[in-house]
C-alpha positions in Angstrom: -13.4 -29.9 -22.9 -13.7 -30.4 -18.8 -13.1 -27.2 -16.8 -10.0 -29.4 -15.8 -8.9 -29.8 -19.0 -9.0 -26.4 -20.0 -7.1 -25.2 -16.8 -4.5 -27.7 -17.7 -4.4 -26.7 -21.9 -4.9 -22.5 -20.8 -2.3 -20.5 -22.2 1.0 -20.1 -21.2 0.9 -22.7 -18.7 3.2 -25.2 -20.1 5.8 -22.4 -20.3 5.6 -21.9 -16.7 5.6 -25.8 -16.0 9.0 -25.5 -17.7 9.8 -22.8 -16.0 9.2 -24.4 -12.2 11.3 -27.2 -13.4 13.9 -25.0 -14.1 13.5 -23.7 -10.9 13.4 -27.0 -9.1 16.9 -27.9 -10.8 18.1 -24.5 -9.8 17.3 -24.4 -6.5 17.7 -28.2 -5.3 14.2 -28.7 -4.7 12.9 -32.6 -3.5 9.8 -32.1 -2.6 6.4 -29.5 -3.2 3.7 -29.1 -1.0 0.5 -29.1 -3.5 -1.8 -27.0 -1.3 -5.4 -25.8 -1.3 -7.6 -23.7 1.6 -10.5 -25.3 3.5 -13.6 -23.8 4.0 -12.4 -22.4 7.4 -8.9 -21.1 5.6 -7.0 -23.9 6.7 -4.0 -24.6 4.3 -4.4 -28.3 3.4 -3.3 -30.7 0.7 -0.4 -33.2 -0.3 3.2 -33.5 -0.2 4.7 -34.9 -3.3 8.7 -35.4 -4.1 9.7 -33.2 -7.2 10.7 -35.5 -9.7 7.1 -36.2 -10.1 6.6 -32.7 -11.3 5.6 -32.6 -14.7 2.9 -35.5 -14.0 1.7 -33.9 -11.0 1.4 -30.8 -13.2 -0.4 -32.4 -15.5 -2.6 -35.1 -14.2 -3.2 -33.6 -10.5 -3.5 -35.1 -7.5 -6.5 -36.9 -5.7 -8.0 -36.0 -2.4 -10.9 -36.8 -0.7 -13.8 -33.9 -1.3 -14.2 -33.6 2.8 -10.5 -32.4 3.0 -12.7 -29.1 1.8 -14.2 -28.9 5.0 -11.2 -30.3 7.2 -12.4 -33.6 7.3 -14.8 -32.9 10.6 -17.6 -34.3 12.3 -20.9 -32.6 13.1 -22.3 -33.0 16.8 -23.9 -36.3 15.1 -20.8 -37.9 13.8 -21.5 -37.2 10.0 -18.6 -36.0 8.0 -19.4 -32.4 7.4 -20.2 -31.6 3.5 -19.7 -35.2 2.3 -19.4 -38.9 3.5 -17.3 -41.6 3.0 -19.1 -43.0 -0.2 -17.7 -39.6 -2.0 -15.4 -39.2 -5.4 -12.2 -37.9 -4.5 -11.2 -34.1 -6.1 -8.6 -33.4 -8.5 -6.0 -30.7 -7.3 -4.2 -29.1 -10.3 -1.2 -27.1 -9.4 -1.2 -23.1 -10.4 2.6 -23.3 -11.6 3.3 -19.4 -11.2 2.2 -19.8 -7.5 5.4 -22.3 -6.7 7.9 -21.2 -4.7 10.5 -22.4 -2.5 10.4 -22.7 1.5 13.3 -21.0 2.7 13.1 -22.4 6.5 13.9 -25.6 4.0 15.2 -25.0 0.9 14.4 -28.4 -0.2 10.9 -28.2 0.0 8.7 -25.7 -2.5 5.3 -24.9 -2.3 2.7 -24.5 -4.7 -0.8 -23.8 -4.5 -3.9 -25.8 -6.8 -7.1 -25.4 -8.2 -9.2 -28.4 -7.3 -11.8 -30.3 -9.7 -14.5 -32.8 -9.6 -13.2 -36.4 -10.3 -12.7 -37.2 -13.9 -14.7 -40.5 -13.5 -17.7 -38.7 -12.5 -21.8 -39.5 -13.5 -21.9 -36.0 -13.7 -20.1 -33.1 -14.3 -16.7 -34.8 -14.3 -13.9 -32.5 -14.4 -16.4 -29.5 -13.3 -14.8 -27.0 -11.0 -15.5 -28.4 -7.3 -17.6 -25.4 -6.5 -16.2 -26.2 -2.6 -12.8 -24.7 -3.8 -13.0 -21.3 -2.6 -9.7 -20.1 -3.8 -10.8 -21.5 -7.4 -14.4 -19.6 -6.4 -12.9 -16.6 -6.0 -10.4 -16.7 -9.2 -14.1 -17.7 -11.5 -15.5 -13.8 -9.5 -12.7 -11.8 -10.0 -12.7 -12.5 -13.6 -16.1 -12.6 -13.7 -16.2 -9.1 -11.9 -13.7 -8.1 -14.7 -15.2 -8.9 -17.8 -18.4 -7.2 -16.5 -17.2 -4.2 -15.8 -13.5 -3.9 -16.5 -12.5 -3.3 -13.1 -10.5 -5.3 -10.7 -10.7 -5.2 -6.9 -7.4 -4.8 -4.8 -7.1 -5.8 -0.9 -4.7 -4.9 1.9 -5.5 -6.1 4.9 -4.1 -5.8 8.2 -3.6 -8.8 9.7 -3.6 -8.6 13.5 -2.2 -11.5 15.5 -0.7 -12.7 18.9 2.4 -14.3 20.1 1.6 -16.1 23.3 4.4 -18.3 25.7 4.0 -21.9 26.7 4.9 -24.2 29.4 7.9 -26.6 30.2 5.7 -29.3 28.4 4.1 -27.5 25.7 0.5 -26.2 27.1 0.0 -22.5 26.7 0.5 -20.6 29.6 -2.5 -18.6 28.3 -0.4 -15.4 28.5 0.9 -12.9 25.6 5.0 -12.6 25.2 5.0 -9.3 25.8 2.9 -6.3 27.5 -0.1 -4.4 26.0 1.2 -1.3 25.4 0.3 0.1 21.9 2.8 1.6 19.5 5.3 1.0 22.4 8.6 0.5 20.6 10.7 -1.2 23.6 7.5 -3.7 23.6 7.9 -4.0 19.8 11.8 -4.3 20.3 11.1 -7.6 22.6 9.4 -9.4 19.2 12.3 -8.4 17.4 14.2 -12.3 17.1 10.5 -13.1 15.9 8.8 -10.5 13.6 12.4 -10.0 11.8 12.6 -13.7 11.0 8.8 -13.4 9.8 9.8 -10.6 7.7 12.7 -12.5 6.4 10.6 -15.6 5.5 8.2 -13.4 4.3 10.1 -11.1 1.4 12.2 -14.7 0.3 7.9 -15.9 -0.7 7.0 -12.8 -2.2 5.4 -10.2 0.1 6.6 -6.9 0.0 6.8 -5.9 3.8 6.3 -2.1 4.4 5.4 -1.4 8.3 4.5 -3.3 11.6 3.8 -3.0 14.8 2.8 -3.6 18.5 -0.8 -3.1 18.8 -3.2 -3.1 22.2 -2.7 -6.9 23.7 -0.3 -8.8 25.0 2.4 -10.1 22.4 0.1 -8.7 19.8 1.1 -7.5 16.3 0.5 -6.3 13.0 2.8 -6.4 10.4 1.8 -5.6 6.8 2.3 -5.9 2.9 1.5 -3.8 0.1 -2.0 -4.5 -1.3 -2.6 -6.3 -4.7 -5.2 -8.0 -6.6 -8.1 -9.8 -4.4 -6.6 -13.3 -5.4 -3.0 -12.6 -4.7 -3.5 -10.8 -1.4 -5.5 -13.9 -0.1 -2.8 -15.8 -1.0 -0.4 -14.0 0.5 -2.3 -13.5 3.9 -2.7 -17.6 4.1 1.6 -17.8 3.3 1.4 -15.4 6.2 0.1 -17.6 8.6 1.9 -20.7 7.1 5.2 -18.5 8.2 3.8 -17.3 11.6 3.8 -20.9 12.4 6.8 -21.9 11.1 8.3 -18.9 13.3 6.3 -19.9 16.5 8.0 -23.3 16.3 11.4 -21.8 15.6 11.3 -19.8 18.8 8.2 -22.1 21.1 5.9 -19.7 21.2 2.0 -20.1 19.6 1.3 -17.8 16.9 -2.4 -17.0 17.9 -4.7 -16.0 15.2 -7.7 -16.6 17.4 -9.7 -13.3 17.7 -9.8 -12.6 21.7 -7.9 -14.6 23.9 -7.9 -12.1 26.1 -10.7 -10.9 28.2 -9.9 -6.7 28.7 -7.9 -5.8 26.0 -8.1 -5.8 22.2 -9.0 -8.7 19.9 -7.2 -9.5 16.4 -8.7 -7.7 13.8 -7.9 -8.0 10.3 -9.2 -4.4 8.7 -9.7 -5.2 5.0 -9.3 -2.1 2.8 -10.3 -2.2 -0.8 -10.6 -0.1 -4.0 -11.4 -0.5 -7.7 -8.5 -0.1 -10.4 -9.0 0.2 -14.3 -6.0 -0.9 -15.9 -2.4 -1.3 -14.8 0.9 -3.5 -15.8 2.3 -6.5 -13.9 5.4 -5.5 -12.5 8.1 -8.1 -11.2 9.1 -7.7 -6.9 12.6 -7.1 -6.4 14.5 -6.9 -3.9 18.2 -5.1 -4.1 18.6 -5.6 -8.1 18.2 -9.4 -7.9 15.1 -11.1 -8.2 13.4 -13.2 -5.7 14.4 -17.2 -6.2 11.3 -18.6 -7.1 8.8 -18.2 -10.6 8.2 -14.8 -11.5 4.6 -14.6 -11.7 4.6 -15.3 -7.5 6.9 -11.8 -7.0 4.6 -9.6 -9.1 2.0 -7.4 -8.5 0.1 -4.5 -10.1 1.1 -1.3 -10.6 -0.8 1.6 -12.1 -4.1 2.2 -13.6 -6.6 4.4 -12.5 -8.3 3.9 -8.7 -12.3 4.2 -9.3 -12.9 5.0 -5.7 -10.8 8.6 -6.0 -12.9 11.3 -5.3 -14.2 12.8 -8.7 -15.5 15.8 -7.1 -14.1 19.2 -5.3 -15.1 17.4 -1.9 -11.6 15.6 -1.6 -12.5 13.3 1.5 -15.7 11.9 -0.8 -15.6 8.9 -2.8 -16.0 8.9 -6.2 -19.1 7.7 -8.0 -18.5 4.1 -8.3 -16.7 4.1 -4.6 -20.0 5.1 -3.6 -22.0 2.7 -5.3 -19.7 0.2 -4.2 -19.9 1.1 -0.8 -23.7 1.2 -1.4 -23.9 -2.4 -2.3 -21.3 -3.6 0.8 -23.7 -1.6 3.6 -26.8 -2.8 2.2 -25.4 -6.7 2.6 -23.3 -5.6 5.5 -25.5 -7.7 7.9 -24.8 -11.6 5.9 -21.1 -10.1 5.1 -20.4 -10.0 9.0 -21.1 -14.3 8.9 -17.7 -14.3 6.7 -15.9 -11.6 8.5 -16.4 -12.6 11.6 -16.9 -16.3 11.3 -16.1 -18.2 14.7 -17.7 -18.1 18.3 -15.4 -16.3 19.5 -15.1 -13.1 16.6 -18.6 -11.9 18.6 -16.5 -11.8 21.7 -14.4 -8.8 19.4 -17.8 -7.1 18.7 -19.3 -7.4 22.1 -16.2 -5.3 23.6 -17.6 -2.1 22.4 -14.5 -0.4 24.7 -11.7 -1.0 22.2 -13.8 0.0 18.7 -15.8 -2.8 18.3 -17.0 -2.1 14.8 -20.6 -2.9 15.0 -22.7 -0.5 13.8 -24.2 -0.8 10.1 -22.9 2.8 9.1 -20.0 4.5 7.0 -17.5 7.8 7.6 -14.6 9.0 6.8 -12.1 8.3 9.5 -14.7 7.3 12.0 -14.0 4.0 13.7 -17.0 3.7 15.7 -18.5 2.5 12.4 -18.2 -1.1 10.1 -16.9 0.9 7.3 -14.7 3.9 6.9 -13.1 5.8 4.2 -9.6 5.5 5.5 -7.7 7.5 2.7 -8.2 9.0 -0.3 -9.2 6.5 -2.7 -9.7 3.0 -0.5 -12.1 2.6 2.2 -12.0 -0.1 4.9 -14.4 -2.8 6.4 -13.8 -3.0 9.8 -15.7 -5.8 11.4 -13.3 -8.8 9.6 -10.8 -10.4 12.3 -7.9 -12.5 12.2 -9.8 -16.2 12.1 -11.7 -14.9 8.7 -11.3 -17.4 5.5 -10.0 -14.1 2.8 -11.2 -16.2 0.0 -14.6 -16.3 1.1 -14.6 -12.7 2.0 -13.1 -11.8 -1.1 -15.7 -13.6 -3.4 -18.5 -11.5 -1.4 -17.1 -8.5 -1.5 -17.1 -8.5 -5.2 -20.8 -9.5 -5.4 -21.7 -6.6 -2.3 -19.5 -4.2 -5.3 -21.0 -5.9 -8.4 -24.8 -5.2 -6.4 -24.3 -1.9 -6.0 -22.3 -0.7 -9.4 -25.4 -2.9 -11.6 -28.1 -1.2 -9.8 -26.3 2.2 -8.9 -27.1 2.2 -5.5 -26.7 4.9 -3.4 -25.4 5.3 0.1 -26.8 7.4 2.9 -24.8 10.0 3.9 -21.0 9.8 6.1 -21.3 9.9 9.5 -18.5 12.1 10.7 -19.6 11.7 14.0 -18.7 9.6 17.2 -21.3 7.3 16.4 -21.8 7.2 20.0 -22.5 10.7 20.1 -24.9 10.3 17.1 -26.9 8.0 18.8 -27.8 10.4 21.7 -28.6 13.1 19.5 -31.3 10.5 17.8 -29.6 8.7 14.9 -31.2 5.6 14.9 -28.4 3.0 13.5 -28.7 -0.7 13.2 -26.0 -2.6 15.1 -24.3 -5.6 13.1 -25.0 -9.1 14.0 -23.8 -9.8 17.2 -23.9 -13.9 17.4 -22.5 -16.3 15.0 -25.9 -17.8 14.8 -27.9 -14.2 14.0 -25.0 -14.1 11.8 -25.8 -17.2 10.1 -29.0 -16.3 9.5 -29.3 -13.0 7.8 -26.7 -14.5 5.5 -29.2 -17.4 4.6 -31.3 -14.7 4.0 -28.9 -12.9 1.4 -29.1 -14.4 -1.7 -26.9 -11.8 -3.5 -23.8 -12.8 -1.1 -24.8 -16.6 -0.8 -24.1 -16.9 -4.3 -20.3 -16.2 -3.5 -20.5 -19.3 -2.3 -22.1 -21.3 -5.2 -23.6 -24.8 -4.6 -21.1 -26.9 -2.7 -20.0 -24.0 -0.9 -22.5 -22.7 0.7 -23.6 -26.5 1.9 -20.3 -26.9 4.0 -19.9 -23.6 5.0 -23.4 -23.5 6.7 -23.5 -26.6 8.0 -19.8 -26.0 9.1 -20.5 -23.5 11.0 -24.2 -24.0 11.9 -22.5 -27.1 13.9 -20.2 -25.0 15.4 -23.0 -22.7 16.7 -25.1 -25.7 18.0 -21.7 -27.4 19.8 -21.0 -23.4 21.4 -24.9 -23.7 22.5 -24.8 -27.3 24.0 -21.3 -26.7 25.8 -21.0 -26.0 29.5 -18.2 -23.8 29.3 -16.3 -22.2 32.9 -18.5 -19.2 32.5 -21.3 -21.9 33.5 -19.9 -23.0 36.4 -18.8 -19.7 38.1 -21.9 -18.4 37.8 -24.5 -21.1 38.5 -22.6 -24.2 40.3 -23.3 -22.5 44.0 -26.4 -20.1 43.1 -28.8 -22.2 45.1 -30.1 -22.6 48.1 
């Protein structure tokens, strides 16, 4: 059998088919988006009406391969990743992923695995290794089966909510002031983080805290972690709702990193831990369960956290938390390329002011460093911001953990202090990439987390973003012009 086949025959799945139509009957549904993620974490896909469920469910959709990498141009005018003589991809739909819109109840939403085409030379039906939601599924169990462990994620996904004109141009300002933590500034969002949060709990995420952080109309509101898979999923339904809310109320929900020159960029601090064991539990809300298929409103619950210190030192990691951070420092230099992917994320790391995390070096509550140990039992990588593709990040993470739990690495000790400080009593520490191009090239250097991004993968992604480099390089920007246009005579 194809890998298509078998991800159409796998267990259980033609209960849950049944189970969406029920739902679609239930509900009223008309028509599903069949969605998949770029290689830039752009939510793309098709829109198909319902009755063609089962059929869909079955046989898939077809879509051009490029659609992996947005369909782009390089600077040369060749469509990035593939041309126009390419097959066209199979998306499959992942039935317990379906849920309903509820800005329109008509619509659902599903996400899908995509394949090669079935009338290929070679491979056909093969996972389309440019999938990197299907990547990061094939790591994660992967990651599991080697060493009965599974990675969760919560991330903090900073973002901005910026005004426009009469005719729809930004005004290149922030709804409200930069005032951290500031409640009345908090209290101006209100008509637009409660709707998120309302959108947000009828899809699935478990809202637990939020907040105005350092720029103008900037916040961060946040879920309770989960698996690696899920959480990316949910961070992408995030921003799918952030935009649907920005329309709502004509504002621009920014996920750009800085936008602002003198205040804070949008992070997106990822923390992570290791878990043996634990049950699915269904997400409920007052008694009644969330409309939509289960499997979307569940997350884990229990099982024993491998990062937990193991010793009497109760701020230290435990053995394979070490390791594990071990293996992320030691790649720490080609993770920053998926972390902090655009132009524009170096801007964040420049601005050493606001806690630019870019030093290669690890503490416990120390946020002068690019990874911390931020409770008991999770520890977070700080350089990742708001544009990053989670997917990506995820699938690397998991080989940075899987490096340094197979060759039980060791990390140097925690820096406790300001890292600052450290540096003028001698520490010699090795600042992070600081350029999306140095950042491209340790990673093509890495060969550990390159092969997160198997094949396919790593061709768009690198020639992606290598163009964007070279168009940033070749671009005279306003910078340009207000310093050189009257330097001479």
């Amino acid at each position: 059998m194809t890998d298509l086949e078998k991800h159409v025959n796998q267990p259980g799945r033609a209960k849950l088919v049944k189970k969406v139509r029920e739902k679609i009957n239930e509900l009223g549904i008309t028509y599903i988006y069949y969605q998949f993620i770029s290689v830039t974490g752009r939510v793309v896909g098709k829109g198909i009406p319902a009755d063609h469920w089962e059929r869909t469910a079955e046989k898939g959709f077809q879509l051009v391969y490029g659609a992996t990498a947005n369909l782009f141009l390089d600077r040369h005018n060749n469509y990035i990743g593939y041309g126009p003589e390419a097959m066209e991809l199979v998306g499959i739909p992942d039935p317990e992923t379906f849920v309903q819109l509820p800005w329109d109840k008509r619509v659902g939403r599903v996400f899908v695995t995509c394949f090669r085409n079935r009338e290929e030379r070679e491979n056909p039906g093969g996972h389309l290794t440019s999938d990197c939601r299907g990547n990061l599924r094939i790591f994660m169990d992967e990651f599991k089966k080697k060493h009965g462990l599974e990675l969760r994620v919560g991330t903090e996904p900073e973002m901005m909510w910026l005004t426009k004109n009469e005719d729809g141009t930004p005004t290149g300002k922030g709804f409200s002031k930069p005032f951290c933590y500031h409640i009345d500034q908090f209290e101006s969002l209100r008509p637009v983080f409660m709707k998120v949060i309302e959108y947000a709990k009828a899809m699935g995420l478990d809202m637990i805290q939020g907040d105005h952080e350092d720029a103008p109309g900037q916040l961060e509101l946040n879920w309770t972690y989960d698996n690696v898979l899920r959480n990316a999923d949910r961070l992408s339904t995030y921003r799918q709702i952030c935009a649907q809310v920005a329309r709502e109320h004509n504002l621009i929900a920014c996920f750009m990193t800085k936008p602002f020159m003198g205040v804070s960029a949008s992070g997106c601090h990822t923390n992570m831990s290791l878990w043996k064991g634990g049950k699915i539990k269904v997400n409920k809300l007052g008694n009644k369960t969330l409309p939509g298929v289960e499997e979307v409103f569940s997350y884990v619950e229990g099982g024993t956290n491998t990062f937990m210190p193991d010793t009497k030192d109760m701020q230290l990691p435990g053995k394979i938390g070490l390791q594990s951070i071990a293996g992320i420092m030691e790649h720490l230099p080609a993770l920053t390329a998926l972390g902090s992917s655009t132009v524009n994320s170096y801007r964040r790391l420049w601005d050493q002011g606001f806690w630019a995390p870019v030093y290669a070096d690890w503490g416990y509550q120390n946020r002068t460093c690019g990874l911390r140990v931020s409770a008991p039992g999770r520890f977070e990588y700080r350089s990742v911001d708001s544009m990053h593709n989670p997917y990506l990040l995820g699938a690397a993470l998991l080989k940075a953990c899987d490096h340094g739990i197979s060759k039980k690495l060791k990390p140097a000790a925690p820096e406790s202090r300001n890292i600052y400080e450290a540096q003028k009593a001698g520490k010699d520490v090795k600042k992070l990439p600081l350029s999306l191009g140095e950042a491209l090239a340790r990673l093509a250097e890495d060969e550990v987390i390159k092969s997160a991004m198997p094949d396919e993968m790593y061709k768009v992604f690198h020639w992606y973003k290598n163009d964007e480099w070279e168009r940033f390089l070749g671009a005279t920007t306003q910078w340009d012009l207000d310093t050189y246009l009257d330097c001479l005579p």
